[in-house]
DSSP file (Angstrom, degrees, kcal/mol; ACC not computed):
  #  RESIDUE AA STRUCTURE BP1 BP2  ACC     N-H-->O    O-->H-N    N-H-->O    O-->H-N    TCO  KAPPA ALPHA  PHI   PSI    X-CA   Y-CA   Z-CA
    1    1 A X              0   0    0      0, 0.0     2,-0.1     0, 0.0     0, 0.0   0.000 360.0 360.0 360.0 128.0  -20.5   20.8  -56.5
    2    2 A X        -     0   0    0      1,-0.1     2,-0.1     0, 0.0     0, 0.0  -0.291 360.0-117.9 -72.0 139.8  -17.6   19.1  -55.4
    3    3 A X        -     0   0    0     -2,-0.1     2,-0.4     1,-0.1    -1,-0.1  -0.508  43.7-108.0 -77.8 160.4  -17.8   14.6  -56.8
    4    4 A X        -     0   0    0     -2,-0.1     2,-0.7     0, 0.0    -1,-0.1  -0.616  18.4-135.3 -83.6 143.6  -17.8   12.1  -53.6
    5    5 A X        -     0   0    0     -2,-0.4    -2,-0.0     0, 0.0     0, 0.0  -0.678  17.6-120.3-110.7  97.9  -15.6   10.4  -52.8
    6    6 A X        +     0   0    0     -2,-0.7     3,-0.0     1,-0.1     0, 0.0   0.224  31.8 164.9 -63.7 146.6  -16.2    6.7  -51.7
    7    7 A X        +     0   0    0      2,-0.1    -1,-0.1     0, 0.0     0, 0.0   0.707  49.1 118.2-118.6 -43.2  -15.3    5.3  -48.3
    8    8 A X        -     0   0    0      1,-0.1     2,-0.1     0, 0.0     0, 0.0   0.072  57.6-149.9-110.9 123.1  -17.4    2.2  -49.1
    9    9 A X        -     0   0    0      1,-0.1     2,-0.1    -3,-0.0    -1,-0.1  -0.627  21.5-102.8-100.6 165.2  -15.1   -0.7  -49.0
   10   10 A X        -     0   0    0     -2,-0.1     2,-0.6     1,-0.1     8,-0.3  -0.458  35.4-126.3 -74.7 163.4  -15.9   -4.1  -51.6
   11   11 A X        -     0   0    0      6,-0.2     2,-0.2    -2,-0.1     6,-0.1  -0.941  25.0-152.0 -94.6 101.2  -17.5   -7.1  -49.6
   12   12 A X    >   -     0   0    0     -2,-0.6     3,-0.6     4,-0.2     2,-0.4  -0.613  23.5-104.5 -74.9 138.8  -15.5  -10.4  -50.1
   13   13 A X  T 3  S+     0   0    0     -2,-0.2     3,-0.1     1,-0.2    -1,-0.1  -0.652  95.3   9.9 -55.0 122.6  -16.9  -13.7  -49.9
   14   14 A X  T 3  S+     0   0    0     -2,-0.4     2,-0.2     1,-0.1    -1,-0.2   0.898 118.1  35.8  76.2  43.9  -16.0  -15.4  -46.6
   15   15 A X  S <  S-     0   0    0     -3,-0.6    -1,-0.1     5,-0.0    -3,-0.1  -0.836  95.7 -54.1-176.3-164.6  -14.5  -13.2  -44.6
   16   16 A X    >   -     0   0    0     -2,-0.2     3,-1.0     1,-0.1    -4,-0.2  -0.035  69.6 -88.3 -72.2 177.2  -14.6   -9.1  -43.4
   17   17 A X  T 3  S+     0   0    0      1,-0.2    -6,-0.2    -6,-0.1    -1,-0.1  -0.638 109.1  24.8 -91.8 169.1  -14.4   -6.7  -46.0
   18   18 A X  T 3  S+     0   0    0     -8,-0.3     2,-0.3     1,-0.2    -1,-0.2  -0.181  86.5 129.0  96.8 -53.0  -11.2   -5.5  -47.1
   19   19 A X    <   -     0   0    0     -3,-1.0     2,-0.7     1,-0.1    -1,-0.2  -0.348  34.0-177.0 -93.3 137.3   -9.6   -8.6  -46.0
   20   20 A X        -     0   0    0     -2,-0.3    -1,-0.1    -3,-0.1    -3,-0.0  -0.892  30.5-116.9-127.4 106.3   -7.5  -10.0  -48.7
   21   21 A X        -     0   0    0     -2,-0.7     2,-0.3     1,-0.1    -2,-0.0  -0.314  34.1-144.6 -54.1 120.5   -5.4  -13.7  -48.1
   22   22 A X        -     0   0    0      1,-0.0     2,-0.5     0, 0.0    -1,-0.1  -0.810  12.4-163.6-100.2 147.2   -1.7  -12.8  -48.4
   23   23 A X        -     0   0    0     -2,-0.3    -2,-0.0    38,-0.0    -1,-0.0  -0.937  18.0-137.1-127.4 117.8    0.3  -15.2  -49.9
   24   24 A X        -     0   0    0     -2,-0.5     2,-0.6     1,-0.1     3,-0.1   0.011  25.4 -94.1 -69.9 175.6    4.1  -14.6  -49.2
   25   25 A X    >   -     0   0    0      1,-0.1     3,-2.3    36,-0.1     4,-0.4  -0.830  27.1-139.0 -95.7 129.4    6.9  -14.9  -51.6
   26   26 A X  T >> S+     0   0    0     -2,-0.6     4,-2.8    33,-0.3     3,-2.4   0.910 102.0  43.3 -12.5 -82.0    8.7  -18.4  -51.6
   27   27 A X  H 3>>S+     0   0    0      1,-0.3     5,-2.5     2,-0.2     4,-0.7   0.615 103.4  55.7 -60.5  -9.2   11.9  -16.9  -51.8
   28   28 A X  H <45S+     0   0    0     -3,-2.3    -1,-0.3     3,-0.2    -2,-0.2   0.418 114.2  50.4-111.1  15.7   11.9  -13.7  -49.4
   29   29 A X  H <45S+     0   0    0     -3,-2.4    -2,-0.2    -4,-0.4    -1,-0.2   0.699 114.1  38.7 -57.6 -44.9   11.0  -16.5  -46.8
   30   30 A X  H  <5S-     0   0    0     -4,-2.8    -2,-0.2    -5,-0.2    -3,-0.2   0.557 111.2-131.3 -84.6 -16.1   13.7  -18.7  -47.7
   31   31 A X  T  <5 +     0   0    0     -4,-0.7     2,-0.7     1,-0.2    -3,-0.2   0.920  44.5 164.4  54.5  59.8   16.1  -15.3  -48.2
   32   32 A X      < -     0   0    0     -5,-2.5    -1,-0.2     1,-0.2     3,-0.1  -0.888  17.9-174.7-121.4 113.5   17.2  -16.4  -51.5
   33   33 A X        +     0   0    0     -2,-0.7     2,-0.3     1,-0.3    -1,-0.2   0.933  65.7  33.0 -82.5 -56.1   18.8  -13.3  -53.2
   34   34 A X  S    S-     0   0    0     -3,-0.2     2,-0.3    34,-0.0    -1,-0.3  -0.851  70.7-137.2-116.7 157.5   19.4  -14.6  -56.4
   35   35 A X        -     0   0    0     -2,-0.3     2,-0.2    -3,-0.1    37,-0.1  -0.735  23.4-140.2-102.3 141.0   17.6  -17.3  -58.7
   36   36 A X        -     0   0    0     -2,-0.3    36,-0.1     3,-0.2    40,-0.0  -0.651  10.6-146.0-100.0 157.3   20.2  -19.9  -60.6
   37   37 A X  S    S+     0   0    0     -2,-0.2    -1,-0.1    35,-0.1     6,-0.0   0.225  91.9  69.8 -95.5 -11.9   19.1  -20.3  -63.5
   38   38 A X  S    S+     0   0    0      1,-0.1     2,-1.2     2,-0.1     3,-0.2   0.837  73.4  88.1 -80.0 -38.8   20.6  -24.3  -63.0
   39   39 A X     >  +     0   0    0      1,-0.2     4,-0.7     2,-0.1    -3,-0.2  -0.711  52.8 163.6 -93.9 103.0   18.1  -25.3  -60.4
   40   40 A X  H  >  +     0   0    0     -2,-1.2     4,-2.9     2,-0.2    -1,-0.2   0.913  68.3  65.9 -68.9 -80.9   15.5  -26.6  -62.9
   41   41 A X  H  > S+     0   0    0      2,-0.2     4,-0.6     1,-0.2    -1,-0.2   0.803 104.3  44.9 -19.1 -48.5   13.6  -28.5  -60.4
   42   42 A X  H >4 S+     0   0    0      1,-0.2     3,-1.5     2,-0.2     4,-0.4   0.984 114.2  53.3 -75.8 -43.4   12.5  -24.9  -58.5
   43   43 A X  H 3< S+     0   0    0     -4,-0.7     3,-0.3     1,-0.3    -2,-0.2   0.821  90.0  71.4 -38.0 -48.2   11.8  -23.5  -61.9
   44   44 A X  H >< S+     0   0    0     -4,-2.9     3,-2.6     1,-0.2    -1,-0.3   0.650  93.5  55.3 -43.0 -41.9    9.6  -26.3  -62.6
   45   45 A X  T << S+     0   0    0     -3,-1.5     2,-0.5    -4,-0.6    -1,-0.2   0.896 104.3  58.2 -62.0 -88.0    6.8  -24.7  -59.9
   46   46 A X  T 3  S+     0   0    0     -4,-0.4     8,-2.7    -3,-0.3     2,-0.3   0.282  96.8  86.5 -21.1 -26.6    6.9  -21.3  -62.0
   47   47 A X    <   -     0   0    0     -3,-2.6     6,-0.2    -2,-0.5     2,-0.1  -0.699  68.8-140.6-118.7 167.4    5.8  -23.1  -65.0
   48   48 A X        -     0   0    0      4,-0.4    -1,-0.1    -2,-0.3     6,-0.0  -0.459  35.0-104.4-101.1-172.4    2.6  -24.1  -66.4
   49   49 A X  S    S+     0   0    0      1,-0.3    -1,-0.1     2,-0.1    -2,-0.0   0.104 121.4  54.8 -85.0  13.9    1.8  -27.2  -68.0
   50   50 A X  S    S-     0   0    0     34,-0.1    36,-2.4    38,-0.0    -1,-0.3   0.461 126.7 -97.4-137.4 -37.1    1.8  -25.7  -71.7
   51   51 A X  S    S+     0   0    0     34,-0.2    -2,-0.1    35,-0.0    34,-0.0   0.295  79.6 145.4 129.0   6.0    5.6  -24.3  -70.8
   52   52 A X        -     0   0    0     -5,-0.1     2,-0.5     1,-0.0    -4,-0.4   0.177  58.0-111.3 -53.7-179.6    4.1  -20.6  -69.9
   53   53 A X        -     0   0    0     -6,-0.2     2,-0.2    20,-0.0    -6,-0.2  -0.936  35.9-118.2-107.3 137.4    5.8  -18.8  -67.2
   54   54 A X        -     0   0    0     -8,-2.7     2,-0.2    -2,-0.5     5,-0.1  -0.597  27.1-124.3  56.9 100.2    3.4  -18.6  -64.4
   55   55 A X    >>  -     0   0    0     -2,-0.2     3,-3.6     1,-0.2     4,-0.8  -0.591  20.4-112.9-100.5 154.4    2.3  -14.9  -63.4
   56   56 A X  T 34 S+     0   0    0      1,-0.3    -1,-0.2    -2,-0.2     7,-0.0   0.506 120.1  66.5 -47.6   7.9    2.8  -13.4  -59.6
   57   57 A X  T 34 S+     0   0    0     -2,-0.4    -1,-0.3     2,-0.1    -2,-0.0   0.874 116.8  24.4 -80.4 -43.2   -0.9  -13.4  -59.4
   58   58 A X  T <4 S+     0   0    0     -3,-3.6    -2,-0.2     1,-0.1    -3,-0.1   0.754 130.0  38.7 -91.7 -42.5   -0.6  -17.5  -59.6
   59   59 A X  S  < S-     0   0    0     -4,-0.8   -33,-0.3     2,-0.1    -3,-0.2   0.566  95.2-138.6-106.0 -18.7    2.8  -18.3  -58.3
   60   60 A X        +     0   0    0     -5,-0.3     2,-0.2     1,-0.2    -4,-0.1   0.679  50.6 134.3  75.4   9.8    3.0  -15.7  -55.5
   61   61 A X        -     0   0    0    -36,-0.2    -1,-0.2     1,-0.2   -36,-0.1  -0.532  54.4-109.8 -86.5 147.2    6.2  -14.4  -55.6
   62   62 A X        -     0   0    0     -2,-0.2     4,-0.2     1,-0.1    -1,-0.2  -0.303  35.3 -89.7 -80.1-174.3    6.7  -10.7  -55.4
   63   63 A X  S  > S+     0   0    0      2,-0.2     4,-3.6     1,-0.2     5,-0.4   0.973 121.4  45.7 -46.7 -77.0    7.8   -8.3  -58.0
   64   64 A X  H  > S+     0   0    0      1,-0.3     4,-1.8     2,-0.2    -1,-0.2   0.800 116.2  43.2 -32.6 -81.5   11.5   -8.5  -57.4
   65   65 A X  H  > S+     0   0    0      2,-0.3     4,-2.8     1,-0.2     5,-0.4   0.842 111.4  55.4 -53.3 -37.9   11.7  -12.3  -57.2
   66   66 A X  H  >>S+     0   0    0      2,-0.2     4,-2.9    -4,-0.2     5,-0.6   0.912 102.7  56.8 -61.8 -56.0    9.2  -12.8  -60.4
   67   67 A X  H  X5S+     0   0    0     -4,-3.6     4,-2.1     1,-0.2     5,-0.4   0.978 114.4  42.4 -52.1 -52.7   11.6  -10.5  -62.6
   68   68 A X  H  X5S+     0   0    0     -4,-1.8     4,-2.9    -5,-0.4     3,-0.5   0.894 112.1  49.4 -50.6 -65.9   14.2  -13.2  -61.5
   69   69 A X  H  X5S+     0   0    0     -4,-2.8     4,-3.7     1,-0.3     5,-0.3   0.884 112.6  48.7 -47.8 -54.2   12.3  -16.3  -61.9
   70   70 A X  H  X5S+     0   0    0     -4,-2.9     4,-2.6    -5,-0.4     5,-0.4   0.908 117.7  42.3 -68.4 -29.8   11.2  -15.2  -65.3
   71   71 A X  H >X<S+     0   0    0     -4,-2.1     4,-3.3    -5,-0.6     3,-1.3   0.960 115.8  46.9 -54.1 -74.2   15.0  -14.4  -66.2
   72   72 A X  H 3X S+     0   0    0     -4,-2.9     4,-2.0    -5,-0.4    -2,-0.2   0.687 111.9  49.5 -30.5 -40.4   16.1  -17.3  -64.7
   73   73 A X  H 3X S+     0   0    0     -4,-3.7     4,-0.5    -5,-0.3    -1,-0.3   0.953 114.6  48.0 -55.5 -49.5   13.3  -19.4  -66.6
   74   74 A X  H XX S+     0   0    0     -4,-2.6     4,-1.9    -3,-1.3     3,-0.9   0.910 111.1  46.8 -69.1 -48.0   14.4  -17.5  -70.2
   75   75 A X  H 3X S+     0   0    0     -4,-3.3     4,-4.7    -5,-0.4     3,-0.5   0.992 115.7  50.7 -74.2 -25.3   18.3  -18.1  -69.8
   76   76 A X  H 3< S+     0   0    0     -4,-2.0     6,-2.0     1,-0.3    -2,-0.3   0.607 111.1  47.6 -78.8   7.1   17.2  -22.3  -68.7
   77   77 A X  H << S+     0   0    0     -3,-0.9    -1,-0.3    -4,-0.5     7,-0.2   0.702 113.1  47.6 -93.4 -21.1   15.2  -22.4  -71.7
   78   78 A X  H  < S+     0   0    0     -4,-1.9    -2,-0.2    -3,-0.5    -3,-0.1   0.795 110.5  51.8 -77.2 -25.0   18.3  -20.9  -73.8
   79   79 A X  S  < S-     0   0    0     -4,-4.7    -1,-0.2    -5,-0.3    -3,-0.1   0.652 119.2-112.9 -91.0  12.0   20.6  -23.2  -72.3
   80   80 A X  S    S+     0   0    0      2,-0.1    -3,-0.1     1,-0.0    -4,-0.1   0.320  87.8 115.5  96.1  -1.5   18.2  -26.4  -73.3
   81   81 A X  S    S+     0   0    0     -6,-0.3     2,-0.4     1,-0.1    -4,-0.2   0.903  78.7  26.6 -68.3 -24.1   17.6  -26.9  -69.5
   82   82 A X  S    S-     0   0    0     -6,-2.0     2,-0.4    -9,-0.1    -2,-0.1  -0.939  90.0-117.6-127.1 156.3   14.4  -26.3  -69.7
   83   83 A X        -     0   0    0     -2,-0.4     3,-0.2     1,-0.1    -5,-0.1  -0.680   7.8-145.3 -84.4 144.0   11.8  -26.7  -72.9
   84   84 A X  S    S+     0   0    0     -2,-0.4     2,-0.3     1,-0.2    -1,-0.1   0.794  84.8  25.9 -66.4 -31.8   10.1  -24.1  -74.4
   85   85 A X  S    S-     0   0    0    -34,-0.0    -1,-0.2     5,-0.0   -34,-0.2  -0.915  87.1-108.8-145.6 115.5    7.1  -25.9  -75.2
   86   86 A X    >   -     0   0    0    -36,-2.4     3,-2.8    -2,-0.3     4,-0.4   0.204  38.5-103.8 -62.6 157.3    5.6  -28.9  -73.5
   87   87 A X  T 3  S+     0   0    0      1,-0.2    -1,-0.1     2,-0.1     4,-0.1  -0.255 102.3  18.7 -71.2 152.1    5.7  -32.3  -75.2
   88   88 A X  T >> S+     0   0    0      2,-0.2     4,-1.1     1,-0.1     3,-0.6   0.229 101.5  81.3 104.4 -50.6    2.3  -33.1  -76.6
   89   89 A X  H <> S+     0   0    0     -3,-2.8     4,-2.7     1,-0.3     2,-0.7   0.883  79.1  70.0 -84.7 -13.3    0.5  -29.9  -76.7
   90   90 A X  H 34 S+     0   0    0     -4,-0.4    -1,-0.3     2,-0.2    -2,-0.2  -0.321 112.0  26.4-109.6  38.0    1.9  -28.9  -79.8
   91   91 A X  H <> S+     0   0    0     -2,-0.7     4,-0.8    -3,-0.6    -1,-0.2  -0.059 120.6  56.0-129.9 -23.3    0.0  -31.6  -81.9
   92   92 A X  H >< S+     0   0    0     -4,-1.1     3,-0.6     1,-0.2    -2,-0.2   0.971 109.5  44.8 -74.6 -40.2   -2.9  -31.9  -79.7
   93   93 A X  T 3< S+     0   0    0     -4,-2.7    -3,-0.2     1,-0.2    -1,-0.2   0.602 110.0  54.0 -60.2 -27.9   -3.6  -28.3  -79.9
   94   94 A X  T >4 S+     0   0    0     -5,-0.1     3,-2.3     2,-0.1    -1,-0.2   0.660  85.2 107.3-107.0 -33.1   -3.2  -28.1  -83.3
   95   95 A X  T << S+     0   0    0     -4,-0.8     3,-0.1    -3,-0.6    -4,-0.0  -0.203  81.2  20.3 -36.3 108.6   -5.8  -31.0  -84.2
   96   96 A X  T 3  S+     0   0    0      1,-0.3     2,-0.4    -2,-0.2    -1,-0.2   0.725 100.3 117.5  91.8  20.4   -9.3  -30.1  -85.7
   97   97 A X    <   +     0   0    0     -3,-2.3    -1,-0.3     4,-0.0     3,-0.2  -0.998  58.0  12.1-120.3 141.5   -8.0  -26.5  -87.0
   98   98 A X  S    S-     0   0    0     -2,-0.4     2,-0.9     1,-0.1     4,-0.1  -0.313 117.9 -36.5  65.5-172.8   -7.7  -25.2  -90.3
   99   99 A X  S    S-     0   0    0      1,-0.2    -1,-0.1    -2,-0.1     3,-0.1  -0.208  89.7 -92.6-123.1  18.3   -9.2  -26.6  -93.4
  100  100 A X  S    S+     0   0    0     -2,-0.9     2,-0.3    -3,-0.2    -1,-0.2   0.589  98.7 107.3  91.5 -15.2   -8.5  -30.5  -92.2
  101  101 A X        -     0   0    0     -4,-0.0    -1,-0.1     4,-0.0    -2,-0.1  -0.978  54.2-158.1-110.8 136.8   -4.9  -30.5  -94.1
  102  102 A X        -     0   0    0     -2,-0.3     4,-0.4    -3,-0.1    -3,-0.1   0.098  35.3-103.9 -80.9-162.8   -1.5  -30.4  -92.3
  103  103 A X  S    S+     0   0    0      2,-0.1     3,-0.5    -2,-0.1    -1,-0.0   0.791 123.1  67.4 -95.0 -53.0    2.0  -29.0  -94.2
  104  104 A X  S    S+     0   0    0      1,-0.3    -1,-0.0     2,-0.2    -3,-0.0   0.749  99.5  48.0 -33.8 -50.4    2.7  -32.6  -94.3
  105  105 A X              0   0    0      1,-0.2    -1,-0.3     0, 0.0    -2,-0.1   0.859 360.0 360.0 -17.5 -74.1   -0.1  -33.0  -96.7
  106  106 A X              0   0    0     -3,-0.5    -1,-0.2    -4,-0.4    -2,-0.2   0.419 360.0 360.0 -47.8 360.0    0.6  -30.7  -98.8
């Protein structure tokens, strides 16, 4: 006996099955072939609020355009344009872990 093979599609909430909200990419509206790494300000969108890069599930950009953004992100973080890590988490986060002593302590 041959396995089945499902036809059976998933059922979304709120709307037919199957149907999936597309969310285009920014840039292949805009035609933007290449991402500057200078224009900080568009980067900003791309990043989260902890300094992450943002992934195309979240930001919506296709493939093509993400590998750029993320380049783009990586050379403004080498050239100081952008920060690696946002101000703030790095002391809040750190608060109420380990054994109650900093390095500073020490």
């Amino acid at each position: 006996m041959a396995p089945k093979e499902r036809t059976q599609t998933r059922k979304r909430p709120g709307g037919p099955a199957g149907a999936i909200k597309r969310r285009n990419c920014f840039f292949c509206k805009d035609k933007v072939k290449e991402i500057d790494y200078k224009n900080v300000n568009q980067l900003r969108r791309y990043i989260s609020e902890k300094g992450k890069i943002r992934s195309r599930r979240i930001s919506g950009a296709c493939r093509r355009h993400q590998v750029q953004v993320a380049q783009a992100v990586k050379r403004a973080r080498e050239m100081a344009l952008l920060p690696y890590v946002a101000e703030g988490v790095e002391g809040s986060e750190r608060e109420g872990r380990g054994r109650g002593r900093s390095r500073e302590d020490r």
